[in-house]
C-alpha positions in Angstrom: -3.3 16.1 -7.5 -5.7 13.4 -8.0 -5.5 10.3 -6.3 -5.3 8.5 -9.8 -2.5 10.6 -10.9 -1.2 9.9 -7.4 -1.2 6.1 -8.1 0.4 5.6 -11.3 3.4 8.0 -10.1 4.2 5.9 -7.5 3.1 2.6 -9.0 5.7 3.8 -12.3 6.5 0.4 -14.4 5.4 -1.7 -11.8 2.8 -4.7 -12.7 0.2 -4.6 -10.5 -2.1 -7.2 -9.5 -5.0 -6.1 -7.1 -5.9 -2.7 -5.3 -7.4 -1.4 -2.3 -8.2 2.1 -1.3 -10.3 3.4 0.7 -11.2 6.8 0.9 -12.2 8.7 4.2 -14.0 12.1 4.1 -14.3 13.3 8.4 -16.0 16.9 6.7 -18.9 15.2 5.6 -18.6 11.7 7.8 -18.3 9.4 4.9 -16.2 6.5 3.8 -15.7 4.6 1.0 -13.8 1.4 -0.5 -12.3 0.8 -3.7 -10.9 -2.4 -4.9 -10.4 -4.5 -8.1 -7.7 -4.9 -10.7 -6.1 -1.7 -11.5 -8.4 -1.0 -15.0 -11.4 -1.1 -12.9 -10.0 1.1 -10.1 -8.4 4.1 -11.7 -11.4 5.7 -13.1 -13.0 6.0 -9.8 -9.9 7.8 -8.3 -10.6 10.9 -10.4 -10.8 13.3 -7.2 -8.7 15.7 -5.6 -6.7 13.9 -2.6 -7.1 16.7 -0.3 -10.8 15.8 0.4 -9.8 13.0 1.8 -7.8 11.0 3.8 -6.3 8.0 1.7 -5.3 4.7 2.6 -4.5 1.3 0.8 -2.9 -1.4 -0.6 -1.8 -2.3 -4.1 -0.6 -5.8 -4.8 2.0 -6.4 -7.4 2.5 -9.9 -9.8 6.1 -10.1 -8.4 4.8 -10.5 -4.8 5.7 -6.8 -3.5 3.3 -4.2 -2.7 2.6 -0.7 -1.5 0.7 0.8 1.3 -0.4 4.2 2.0 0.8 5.6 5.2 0.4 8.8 6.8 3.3 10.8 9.1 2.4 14.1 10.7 -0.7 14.9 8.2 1.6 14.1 5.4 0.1 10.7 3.2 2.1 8.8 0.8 2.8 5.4 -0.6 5.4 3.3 0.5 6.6 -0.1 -1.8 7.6 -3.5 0.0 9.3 -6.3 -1.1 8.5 -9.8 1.6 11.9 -10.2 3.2 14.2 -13.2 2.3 14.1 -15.8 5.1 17.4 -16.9 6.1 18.4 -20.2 5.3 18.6 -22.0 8.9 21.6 -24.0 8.1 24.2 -21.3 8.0 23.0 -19.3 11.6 23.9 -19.6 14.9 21.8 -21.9 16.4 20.3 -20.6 19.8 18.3 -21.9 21.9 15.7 -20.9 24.6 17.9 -21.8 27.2 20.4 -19.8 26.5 18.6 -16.5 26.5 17.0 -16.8 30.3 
């Protein structure tokens, strides 16, 4: 699999605003970064993912986004979504005190 083929299955319908990848190669010490809206970035992804060790960040319109992580030599993309902060006036209040 390619890492632009890669990409779009995980990004699916998903609008995306901004990406990051960088690329790292520890056969031949090398590195590279590649970043721009989405258009500019997928034809430079047109290599085999097994060279290289990936890692990035895609920003979507709607505020999520997607990193790539890595677990036990095994790489993939994982989408967030920024938590919802709770609304103040409906928690238990605690204070400092009260936790010493």
């Amino acid at each position: 699999m390619t890492a632009k083929e890669s990409l779009l299955k995980h990004i699916k319908d998903n609008k995306v605003d901004y990406v990051q990848i960088r690329c790292v190669d520890y056969d031949n010490d090398s590195e590279k970064t590649i970043q721009g809206e989405l258009e500019e970035v997928l034809p430079l992804l047109d290599f085999e993912v097994e060279h290289y060790e990936i890692f990035g960040t895609i920003w979507y319109t709607d505020g999520s986004w997607s990193v790539r992580n890595e677990y036990n030599d095994i790489f993939y993309w994982e989408h967030l979504n920024r938590p919802i902060m709770p609304d103040g006036d409906n928690q238990d209040k605690v204070s400092l005190n009260s936790l010493a």
